[in-house]
C-alpha positions in Angstrom: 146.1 82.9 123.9 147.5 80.9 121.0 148.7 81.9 117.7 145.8 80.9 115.4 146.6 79.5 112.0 142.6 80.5 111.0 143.2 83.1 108.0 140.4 85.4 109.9 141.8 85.7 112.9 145.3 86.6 114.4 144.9 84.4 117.7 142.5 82.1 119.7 141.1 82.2 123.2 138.8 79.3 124.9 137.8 80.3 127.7 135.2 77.4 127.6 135.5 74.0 125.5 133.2 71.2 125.0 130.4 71.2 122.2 127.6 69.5 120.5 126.1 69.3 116.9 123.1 71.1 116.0 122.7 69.6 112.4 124.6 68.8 109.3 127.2 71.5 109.5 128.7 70.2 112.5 129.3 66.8 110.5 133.0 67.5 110.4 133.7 69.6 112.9 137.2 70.7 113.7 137.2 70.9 117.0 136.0 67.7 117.6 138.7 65.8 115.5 141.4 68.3 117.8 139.8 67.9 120.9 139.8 63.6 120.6 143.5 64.4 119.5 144.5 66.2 122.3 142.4 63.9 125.2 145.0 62.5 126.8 147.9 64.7 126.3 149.1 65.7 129.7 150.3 69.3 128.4 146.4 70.3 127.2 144.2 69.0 130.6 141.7 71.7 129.1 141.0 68.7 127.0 141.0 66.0 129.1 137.3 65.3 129.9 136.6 65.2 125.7 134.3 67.1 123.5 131.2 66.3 124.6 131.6 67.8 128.0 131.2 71.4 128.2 133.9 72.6 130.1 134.1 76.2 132.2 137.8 77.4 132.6 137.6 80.3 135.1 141.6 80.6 135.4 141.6 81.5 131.7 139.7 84.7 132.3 143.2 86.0 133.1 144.4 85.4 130.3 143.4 88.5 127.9 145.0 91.0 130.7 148.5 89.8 130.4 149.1 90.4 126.6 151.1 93.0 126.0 149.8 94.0 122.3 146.3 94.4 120.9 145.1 91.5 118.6 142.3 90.2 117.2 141.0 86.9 119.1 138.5 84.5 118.2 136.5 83.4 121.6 136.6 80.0 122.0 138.0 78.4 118.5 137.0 74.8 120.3 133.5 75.5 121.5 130.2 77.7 121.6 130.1 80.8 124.0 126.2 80.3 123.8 125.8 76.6 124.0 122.9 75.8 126.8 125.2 74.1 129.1 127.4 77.4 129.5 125.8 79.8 132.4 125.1 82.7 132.1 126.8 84.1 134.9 130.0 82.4 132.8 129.0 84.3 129.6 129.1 87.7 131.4 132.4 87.0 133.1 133.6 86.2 129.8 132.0 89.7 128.6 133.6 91.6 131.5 137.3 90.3 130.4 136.4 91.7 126.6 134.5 94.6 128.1 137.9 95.5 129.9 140.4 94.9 127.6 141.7 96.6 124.7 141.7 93.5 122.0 139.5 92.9 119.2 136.8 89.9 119.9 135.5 87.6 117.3 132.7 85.9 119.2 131.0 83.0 116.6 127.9 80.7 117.3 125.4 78.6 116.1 122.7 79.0 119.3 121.5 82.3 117.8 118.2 81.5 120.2 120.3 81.9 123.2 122.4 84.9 121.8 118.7 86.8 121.4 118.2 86.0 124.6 121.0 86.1 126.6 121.5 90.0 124.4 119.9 92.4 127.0 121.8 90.8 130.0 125.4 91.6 128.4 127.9 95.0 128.0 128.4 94.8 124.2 131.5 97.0 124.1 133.1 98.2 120.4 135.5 95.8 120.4 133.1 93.2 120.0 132.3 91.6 117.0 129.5 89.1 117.1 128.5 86.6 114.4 126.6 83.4 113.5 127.1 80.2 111.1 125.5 80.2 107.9 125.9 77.1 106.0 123.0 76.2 104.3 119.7 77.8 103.6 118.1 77.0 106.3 120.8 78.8 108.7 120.1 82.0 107.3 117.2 82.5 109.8 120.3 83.2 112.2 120.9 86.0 110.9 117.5 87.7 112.2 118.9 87.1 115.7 122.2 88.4 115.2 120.9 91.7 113.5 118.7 92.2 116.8 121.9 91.8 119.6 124.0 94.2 121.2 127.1 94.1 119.2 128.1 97.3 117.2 129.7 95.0 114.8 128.1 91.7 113.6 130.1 89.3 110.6 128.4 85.6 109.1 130.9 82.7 108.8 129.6 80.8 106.1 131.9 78.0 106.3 131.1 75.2 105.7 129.8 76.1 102.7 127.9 73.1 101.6 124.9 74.3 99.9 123.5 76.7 97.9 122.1 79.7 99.7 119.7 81.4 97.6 118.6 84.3 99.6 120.4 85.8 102.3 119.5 89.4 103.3 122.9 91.1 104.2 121.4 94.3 106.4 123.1 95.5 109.3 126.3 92.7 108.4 129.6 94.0 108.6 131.6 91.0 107.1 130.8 88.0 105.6 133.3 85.1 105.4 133.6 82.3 103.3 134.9 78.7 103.3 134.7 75.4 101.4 134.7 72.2 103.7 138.3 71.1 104.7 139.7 67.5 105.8 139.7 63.8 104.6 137.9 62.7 101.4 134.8 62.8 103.7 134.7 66.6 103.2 131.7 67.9 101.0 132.2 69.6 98.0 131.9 73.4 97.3 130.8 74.8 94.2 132.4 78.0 92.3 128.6 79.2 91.8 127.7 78.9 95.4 130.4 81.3 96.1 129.6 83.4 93.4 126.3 83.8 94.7 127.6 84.8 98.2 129.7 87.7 96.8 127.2 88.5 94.5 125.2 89.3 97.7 128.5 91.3 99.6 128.8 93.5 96.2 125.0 94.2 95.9 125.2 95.1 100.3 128.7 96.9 99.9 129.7 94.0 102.8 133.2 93.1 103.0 134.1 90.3 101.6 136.6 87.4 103.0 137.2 84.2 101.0 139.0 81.8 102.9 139.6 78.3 101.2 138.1 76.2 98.7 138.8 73.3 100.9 139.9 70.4 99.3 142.2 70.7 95.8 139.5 68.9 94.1 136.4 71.9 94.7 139.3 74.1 93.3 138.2 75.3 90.0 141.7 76.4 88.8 144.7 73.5 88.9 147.0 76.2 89.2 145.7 78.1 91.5 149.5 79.6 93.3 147.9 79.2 96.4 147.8 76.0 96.4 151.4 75.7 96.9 152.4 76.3 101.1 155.1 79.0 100.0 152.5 81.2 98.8 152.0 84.0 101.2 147.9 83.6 101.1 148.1 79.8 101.1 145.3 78.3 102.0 143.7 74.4 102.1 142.6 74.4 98.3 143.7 77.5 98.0 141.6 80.5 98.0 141.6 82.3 95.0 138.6 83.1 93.1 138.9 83.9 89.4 142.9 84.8 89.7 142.2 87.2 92.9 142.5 86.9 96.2 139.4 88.5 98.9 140.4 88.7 102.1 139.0 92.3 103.1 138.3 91.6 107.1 137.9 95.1 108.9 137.7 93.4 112.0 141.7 92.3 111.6 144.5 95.1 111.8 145.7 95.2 108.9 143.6 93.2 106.1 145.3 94.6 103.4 146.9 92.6 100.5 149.6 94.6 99.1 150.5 94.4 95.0 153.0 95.5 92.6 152.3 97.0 89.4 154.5 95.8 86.8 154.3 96.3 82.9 150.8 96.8 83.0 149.7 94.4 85.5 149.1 94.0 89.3 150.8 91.1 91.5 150.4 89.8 94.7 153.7 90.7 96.8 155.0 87.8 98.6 157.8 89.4 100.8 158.7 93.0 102.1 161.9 93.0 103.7 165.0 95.2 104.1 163.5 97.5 101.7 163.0 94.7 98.9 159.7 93.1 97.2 159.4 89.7 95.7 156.8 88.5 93.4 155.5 84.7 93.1 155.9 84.6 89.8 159.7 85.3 90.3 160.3 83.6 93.2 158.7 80.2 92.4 160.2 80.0 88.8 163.3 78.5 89.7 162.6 74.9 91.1 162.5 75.3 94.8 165.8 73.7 96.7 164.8 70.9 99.1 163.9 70.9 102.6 167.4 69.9 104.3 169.2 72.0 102.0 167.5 74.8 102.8 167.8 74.0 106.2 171.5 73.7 106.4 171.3 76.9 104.3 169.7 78.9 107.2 171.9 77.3 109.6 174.9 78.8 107.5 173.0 82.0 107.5 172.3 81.9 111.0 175.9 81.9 111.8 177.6 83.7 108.8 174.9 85.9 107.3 174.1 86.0 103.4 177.9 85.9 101.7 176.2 86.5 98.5 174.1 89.9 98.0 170.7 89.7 97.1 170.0 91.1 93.5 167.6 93.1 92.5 165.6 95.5 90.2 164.4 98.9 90.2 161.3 98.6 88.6 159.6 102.4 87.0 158.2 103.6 90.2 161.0 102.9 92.0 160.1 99.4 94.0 163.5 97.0 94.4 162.3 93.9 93.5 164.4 90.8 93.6 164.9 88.7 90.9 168.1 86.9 92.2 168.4 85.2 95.6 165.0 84.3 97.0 166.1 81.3 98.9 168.6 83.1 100.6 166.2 86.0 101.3 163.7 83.4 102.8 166.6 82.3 105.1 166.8 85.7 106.2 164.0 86.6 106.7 163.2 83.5 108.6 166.8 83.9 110.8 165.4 87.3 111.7 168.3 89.0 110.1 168.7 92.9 111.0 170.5 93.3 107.6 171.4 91.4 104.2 174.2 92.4 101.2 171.7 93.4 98.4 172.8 94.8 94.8 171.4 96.4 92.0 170.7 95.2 88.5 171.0 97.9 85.8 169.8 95.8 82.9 166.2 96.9 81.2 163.8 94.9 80.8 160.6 95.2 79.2 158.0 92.2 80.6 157.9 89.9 83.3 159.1 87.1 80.7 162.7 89.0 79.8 163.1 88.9 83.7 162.1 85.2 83.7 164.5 84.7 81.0 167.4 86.8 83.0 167.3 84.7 85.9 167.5 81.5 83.9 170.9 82.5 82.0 172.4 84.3 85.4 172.1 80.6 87.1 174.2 79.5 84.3 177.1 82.1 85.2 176.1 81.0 89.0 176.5 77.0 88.7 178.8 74.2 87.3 176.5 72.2 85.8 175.8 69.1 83.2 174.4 68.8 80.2 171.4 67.6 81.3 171.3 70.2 83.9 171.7 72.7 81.8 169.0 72.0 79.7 166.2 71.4 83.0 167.2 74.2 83.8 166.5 76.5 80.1 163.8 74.2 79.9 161.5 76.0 82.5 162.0 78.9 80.1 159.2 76.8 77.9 156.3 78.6 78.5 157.8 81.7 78.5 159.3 81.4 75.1 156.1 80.0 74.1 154.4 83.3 75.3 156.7 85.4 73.6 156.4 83.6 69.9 152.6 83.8 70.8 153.0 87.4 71.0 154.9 87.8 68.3 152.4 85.8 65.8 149.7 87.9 67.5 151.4 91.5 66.1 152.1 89.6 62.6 148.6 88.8 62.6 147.9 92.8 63.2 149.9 93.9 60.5 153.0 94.9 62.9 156.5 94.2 62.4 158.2 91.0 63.7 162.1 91.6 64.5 162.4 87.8 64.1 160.5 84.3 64.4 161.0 83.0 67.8 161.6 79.1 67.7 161.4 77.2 71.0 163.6 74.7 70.1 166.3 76.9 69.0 165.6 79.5 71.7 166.4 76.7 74.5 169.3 75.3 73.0 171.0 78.6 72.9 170.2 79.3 76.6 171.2 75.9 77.2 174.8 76.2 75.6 173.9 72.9 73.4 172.5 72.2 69.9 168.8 72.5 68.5 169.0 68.8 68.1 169.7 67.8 71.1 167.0 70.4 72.9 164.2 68.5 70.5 165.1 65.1 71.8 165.2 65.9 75.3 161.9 66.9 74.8 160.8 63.4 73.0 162.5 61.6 75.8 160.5 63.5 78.6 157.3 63.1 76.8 157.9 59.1 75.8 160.4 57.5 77.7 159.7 55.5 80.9 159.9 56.1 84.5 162.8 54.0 85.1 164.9 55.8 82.2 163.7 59.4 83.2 165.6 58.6 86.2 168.6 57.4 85.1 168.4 60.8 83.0 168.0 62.9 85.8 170.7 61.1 88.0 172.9 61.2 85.5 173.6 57.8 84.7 172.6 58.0 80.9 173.3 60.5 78.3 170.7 62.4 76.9 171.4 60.5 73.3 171.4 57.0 75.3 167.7 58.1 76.6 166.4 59.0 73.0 167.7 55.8 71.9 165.6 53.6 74.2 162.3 55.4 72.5 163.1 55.1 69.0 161.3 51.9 68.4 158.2 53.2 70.5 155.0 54.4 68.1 155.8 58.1 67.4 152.8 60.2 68.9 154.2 63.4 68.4 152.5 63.8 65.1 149.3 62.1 66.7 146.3 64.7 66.1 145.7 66.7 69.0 142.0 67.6 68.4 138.9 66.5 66.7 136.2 68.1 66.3 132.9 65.7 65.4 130.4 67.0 62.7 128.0 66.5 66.2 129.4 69.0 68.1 129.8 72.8 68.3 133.2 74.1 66.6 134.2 76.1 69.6 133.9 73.2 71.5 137.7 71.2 71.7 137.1 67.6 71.8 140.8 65.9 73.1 141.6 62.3 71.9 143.6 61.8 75.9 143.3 63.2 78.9 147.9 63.8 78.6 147.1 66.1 75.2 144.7 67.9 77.6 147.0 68.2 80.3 149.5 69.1 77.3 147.4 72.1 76.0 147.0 73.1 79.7 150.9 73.5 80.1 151.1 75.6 77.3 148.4 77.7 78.1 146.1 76.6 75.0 143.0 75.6 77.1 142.1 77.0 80.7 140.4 73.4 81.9 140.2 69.6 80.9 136.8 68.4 81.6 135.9 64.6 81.7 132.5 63.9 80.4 130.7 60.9 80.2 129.2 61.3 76.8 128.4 63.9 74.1 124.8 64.7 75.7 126.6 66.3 78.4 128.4 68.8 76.3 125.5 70.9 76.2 124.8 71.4 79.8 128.2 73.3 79.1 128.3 76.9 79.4 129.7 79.0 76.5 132.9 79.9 78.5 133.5 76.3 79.1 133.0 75.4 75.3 135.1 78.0 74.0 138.5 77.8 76.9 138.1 74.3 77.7 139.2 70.8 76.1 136.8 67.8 76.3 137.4 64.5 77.1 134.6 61.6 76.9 135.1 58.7 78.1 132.2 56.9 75.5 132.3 57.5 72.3 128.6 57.9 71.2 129.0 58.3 67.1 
């Protein structure tokens, strides 16, 4: 058994290797690309005689009676239990080991001709979960076969997911699972309405539904989707959320739960659970994240020492201590296997996730010795959430309420910061005009922040470019952007959801009126 890194499973058991294709799903297959990787290493002879030899591995029928724990395994990860060239004399032996042992099987194939046939002549014991690979239309005729075996509990794996499938008749399914294509650019795309349409099917059937990966970054409707990012606790290739939620409900796993906070009105994902404390990704990613070999040398430290500083945190209304100070050390010791950590409470109040935001950035100031520069980085990540707050302050004006005061970015960063309004608002022209080269100088310290502004004062001044445009031609609602940077501009600050690149106006209605109205449009030819 190995740990598996597959987000279905807990662990992996091939008790047989060796495959072949049986049409265009099988273009990219996995385990071919690991098996030709692992060929001639010495340490994996399972692998030895390559992919296309199908390979019976009696001395791993052991295997299953020597783990100590139950777990959920996925039978044979690197080939087909009911490929042709597998006996079935094999395929029962195989059976007996799950029939005998008190694990949960994940049993996959594609030969759902031989898994009708071969159904009769096996013990299908409750532990046993039996599915098939649906990845285009035309594999849904699989799922006839699987509905007619022996197994108590039967899933699909649609992954990969490289077509539409229009009809798919869910009866007698368990769990369905779902997964964009993964890999080098030769990876097909997935579509957001494709998986729409599968879930669309799970809700209508009351059938579980998983949703593993979008595959590739670039089938990922949502550019900042967290779990994109390999410290997010439901990170996944292309991450994996759909529509700002995570669906990973897998019956056939222990525990499939995804546990969430709710805070101020709203539910988040919880990233750790540790000596009694919670941590949000929100919180934990808003400071910039220390590098690698720091960190490193940081666990070393805590290895050795434990954590010198306590861990701070809140007690949020219904009682949850969640941290908001110390998240790096936590990780390091969590990851040291610490039996204990120094933690500390946080009487302040606050009232949104943003005042917490805004907490941790003036605590790093009593923390650190830092520049000038430093200092503002470091109230600049406060941007957005200032942003948020003057938004919602405009918003209550606009209702009639009472404003306690105008919130002004500028000014709000600068005091944060420790420095003057002035020199907050040409940090920010510098970062938005100034070359590579001097950015770096900036950030190394070699150059004031005044010595950077300089070098841009004879540059064009864009700030006061327009933004928008919106043609006579084309709807209002519709935000037509004069660059692609303004777009990724209004994305920063939360004004548009999407850029889209269009070719030409004629494409603009092929739009849907979501798109038109939280979008910003960029063609590339002008067409007036």
């Amino acid at each position: 058994m190995s740990e598996s890194k597959i987000e279905w499973t807990e662990n992996t058991w091939n008790p047989t290797t060796g495959c072949s294709s049986v049409g265009k799903e099988c273009d990219l297959c996995y385990a071919r690309t690991l098996t030709n990787r692992y060929k001639y290493n010495s340490q994996l002879p399972k692998y030895n005689q390559g992919f296309d030899v199908l390979v019976e591995h009696p001395d791993s029928l052991n295997d299953p009676y020597k783990w100590k724990k139950p777990t959920t395994v996925f039978v044979n990860s690197m080939s087909d239990l009911f490929h042709k060239d597998i006996s079935l004399g094999f395929i029962k032996q195989v059976f007996k080991v799950m029939n005998d042992t008190p694990h949960t099987y994940q049993v996959l194939t594609k030969r759902d001709h031989l898994l009708k046939r071969y159904s009769k002549e096996l013990t299908w014991s409750d532990n046993i979960w039996m599915g098939v690979s649906v990845g285009i239309q035309s594999s849904t005729k699989r799922i006839d076969s699987l509905r007619q075996c022996g197994a108590k509990y039967k899933f699909l794996s649609v992954e990969p997911l490289i077509e539409e499938i229009t009809e798919m008749n869910l009866s007698g399914i368990d769990l369905v699972l779902v997964g964009g294509e993964s890999g080098d650019n030769r990876a097909r795309p997935m579509k957001k309405e494709w998986v729409l349409k599968v879930k669309d099917f799970c809700d209508k059937a009351g059938v579980p539904f998983f949703f593993k990966q979008w595959g590739l970054e670039r089938n990922n409707p949502d550019p900042n989707d967290p779990t994109l990012n390999k410290a997010h606790r439901y990170y996944a290739k292309g991450g994996c959320m759909l529509d700002g939620k995570v669906y990973l409900a897998n019956p056939s796993l222990h525990d499939d739960s995804t546990p969430t906070l709710k805070l101020f009105g709203q539910d988040y994902y919880i990233m750790d659970d540790k000596y009694e404390l919670k941590t949000l990704w929100e919180l934990k990613s808003y400071l910039p994240e220390m590098e690698k070999e720091l960190f490193d040398q940081l666990k070393d430290d805590i290895k050795k020492n434990g954590v010198n500083d306590p861990i701070l945190f809140w007690v949020t209304p219904e009682g949850v201590k969640l941290v908001i100070e110390g998240h790096t050390r936590l990780q390091a010791a969590i990851q040291s296997n610490l039996k204990s950590i120094p933690m500390k409470e946080v009487k302040d109040v606050f009232n949104s996730l943003e005042e917490i935001k805004l907490w941790m950035i003036r605590h790093q100031f009593q923390r650190r010795n830092l520049s000038a520069v430093e200092k503002i980085q470091l109230a600049y990540l406060s941007k957005d959430t200032i942003e948020k707050a003057a938004k919602e302050n405009l918003s209550k004006a606009g209702k009639g309420n009472d404003v306690a005061e105008h919130i002004d970015t500028n000014s709000e960063i600068a005091r944060i910061a420790g420095v003057g309004r002035t020199t907050v608002v040409r940090y920010t022209a510098v970062i938005e005009r100034a070359s590579k080269s001097v950015l770096t100088q900036l950030n190394r310290g070699e150059i004031s922040i005044s010595a950077a502004h300089n070098s841009i004062k004879d540059l064009p001044d864009q700030s006061v470019a327009p933004i928008l445009e919106k043609p006579q031609r084309v709807k209002p609602e519709v935000k037509i952007l004069t660059s692609i940077e303004r777009g990724k501009k209004l994305l920063r600050a939360g004004d548009i959801e999407a850029l889209i690149i269009l070719n030409d106006k004629s494409q603009i209605d092929k739009l849907t009126s979501k798109q038109k109205s939280t979008s910003g449009v960029y063609l590339l030819k002008d067409t007036d």
